[in-house]
Structure formats: structure tokens, C-alpha cells
C-alpha positions in Angstrom: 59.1 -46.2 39.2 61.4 -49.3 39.5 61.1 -52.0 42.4 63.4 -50.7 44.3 62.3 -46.8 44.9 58.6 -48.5 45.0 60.4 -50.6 47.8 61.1 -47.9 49.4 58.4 -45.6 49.0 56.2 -48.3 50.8 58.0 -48.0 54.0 57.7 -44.3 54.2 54.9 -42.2 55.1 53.7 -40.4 51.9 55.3 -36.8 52.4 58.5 -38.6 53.8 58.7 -40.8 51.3 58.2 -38.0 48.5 61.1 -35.4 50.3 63.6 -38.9 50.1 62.8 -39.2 46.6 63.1 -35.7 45.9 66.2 -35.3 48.1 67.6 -38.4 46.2 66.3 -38.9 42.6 67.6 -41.3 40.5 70.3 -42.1 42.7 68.0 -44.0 45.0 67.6 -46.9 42.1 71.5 -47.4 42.8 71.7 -47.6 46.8 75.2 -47.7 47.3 76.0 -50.6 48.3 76.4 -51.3 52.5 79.4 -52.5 54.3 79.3 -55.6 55.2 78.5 -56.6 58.9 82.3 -58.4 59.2 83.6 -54.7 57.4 81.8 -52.5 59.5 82.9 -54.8 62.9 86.4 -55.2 61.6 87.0 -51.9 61.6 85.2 -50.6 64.5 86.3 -48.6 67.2 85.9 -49.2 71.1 82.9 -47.8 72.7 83.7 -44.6 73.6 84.5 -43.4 77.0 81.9 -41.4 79.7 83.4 -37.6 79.2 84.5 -38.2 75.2 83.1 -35.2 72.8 81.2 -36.8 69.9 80.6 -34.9 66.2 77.6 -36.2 65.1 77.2 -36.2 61.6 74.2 -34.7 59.1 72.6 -37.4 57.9 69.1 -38.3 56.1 66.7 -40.3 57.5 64.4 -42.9 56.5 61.3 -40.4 56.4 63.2 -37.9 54.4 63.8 -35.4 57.3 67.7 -34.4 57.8 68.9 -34.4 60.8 71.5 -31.8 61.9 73.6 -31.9 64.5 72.9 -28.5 65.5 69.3 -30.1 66.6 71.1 -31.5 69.2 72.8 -27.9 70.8 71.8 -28.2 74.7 69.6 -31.1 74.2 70.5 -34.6 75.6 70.7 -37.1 73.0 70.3 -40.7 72.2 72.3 -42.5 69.4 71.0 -46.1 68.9 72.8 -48.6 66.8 70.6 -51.2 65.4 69.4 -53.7 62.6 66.5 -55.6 61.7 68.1 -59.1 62.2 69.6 -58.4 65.5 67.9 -60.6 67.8 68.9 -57.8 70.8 67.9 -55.4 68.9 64.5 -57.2 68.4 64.3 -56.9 72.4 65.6 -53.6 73.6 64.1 -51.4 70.5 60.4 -51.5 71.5 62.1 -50.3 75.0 63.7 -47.5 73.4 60.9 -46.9 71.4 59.1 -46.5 75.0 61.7 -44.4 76.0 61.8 -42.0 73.0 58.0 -41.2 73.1 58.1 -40.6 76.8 61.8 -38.4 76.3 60.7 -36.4 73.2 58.4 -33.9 74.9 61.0 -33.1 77.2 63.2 -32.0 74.8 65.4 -35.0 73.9 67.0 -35.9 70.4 67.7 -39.1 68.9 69.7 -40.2 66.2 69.1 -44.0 65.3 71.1 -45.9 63.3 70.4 -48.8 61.5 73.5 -51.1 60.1 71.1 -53.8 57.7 72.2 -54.4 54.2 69.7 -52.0 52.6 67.9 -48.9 53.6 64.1 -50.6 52.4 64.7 -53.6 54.6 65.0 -50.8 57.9 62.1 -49.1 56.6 59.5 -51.7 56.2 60.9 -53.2 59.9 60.6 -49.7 61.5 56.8 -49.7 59.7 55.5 -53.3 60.8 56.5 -52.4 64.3 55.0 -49.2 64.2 58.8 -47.5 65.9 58.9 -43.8 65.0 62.4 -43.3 66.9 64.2 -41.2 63.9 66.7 -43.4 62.2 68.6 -43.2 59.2 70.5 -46.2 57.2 74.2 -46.7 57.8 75.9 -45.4 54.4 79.4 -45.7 53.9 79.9 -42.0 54.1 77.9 -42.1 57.2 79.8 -44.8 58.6 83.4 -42.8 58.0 81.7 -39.8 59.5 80.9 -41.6 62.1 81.8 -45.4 62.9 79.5 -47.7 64.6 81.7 -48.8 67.6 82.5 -52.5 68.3 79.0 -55.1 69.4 75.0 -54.4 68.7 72.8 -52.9 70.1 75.1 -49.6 71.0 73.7 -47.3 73.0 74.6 -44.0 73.6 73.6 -41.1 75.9 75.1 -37.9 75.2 74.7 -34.8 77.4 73.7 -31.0 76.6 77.4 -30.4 75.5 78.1 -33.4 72.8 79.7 -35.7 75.4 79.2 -39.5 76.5 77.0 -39.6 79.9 76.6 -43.3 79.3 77.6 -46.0 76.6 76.5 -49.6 76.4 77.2 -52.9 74.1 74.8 -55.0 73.9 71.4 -55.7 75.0 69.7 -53.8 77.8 67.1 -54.4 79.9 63.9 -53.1 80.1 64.3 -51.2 83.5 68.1 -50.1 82.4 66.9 -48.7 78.7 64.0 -47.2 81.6 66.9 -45.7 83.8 68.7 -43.7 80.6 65.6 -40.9 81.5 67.6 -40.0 84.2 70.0 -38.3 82.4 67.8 -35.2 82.2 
């Protein structure tokens, strides 16, 4: 196994890591390569507004697990934008993490999404900071499926029928990542 897949396979818990490689094979010793963070915010959209209908996209992530949109059918949902080298991010993702644990049993869904340069580098942060918020790496395919809008941290709560209830740039507090339970 090359450096990079044992890379990889490190960050992952065992059965995760062993669907990814499965699900991925050789392909996963040439990670295509990401966009870079002047690309990506070049081309990004506004934040979209409270009421606008978002498509989700199928994507694969970090564990191994796909996640489907249709997992997200009458469920509220959180999409998190986010990277290891964010300093914000650094601050409001152990508050989302909070917030996911707490939000999971009542039947919430998440979709994180993290923008760094290579999927290992999310992996091993997720891992050191023990965050099990389900998160996938920003592809290029995932990003034309579904661009990362303008700023990080993004924030997105999206209601029971696929539309914004609440969208934020930037870094949140604490109490106002604490306040995104309402939408219940």
C-alpha cells in the first residue's frame, strides 16, 4: 500500500477506512487534485437566500459511508463548510460538533464539507479532535454539484422540505451555533 492510501487509511476507522478503499481502489493513490482556495472563492456563489430549494448532492464521506440526499427527506439538515486551516473553523467546529451530537437523536442530518487541499489532511484533523460530524472532502465534481458559496465557515440550516431556514458566513458564536436547535 503506498503512502498516500496508508495516509488515509490512518484517519479512518478500520471498517470505514476498508468501504473507502473498496469503494475507491486504485484511484485513491491519484486523489484528484483539489481546487484551489482562490478557484473555489473566485467562483463562488452568494450565500443563498432564507426560502431557496437546495439539491444536495450524493457524495462519499471520509469514513466510507455515502451519503444520499434522500437521507435528508423530512429531516432538518445541517451543511457545514469547513477546513482544517480555518482559524473560524478552528472555533465554531467543536460547537457544531456539540450541536450535532445533541441534534442527531432527534432526527437531524448533516452534511459537512471540508474545502482543504487533500482528503487525508481532513481526516487526520477530524481524528485528533475526536469530531464525528459526517463530512466528506470537497472534490471538483462535488464542488460543481454543489458550490461552496462565498466566505468560511458556511453554515447552513435547511428545513424538512430542502429549503434555507438560516445561512451564515463566517464564524458563529457559541450560543448562535447553540440557537440553530431551534429549527426543530
Amino acid at each position: 500500500m503506498n503512502k498516500l492510501r496508508r495516509s488515509i487509511v490512518a484517519g479512518l476507522p478500520v471498517l470505514g477506512a476498508v468501504a473507502f478503499m473498496a469503494r475507491h481502489g486504485v484511484a485513491l493513490a491519484q486523489t484528484p487534485p483539489a481546487l484551489s482556495p482562490a478557484a473555489m472563492e473566485a467562483t463562488a456563489p452568494p450565500l443563498p437566500g432564507v426560502g431557496t430549494l437546495l439539491n444536495l448532492p450524493e457524495v462519499v464521506l471520509l469514513d466510507g459511508i455515502v451519503f444520499k440526499p434522500a437521507q435528508t427527506r423530512n429531516r432538518i439538515t445541517l451543511v457545514y463548510w469547513w477546513s482544517s486551516t480555518c482559524p473560524f473553523c478552528a472555533l465554531q467546529s467543536p460547537e457544531i460538533q456539540k450541536l450535532w451530537t445533541a441534534q442527531q437523536s432527534h432526527g437531524w442530518q448533516m452534511l459537512a464539507l471540508s474545502v482543504d487541499k487533500q482528503p487525508v489532511d481532513a481526516a487526520a484533523y477530524l481524528k485528533k479532535k475526536g469530531y464525528t460530524f459526517p463530512s466528506a472532502w470537497v472534490t471538483p465534481d462535488v464542488h460543481r454539484a454543489f458550490p461552496k458559496p462565498k466566505g468560511l465557515p458556511i453554515t447552513l440550516v435547511l428545513g424538512r422540505d430542502g429549503r434555507v431556514l438560516q445561512a451564515e458566513r463566517g464564524q458563529m458564536f457559541a450560543e448562535d451555533v447553540e440557537q440553530l436547535a431551534r429549527w426543530h
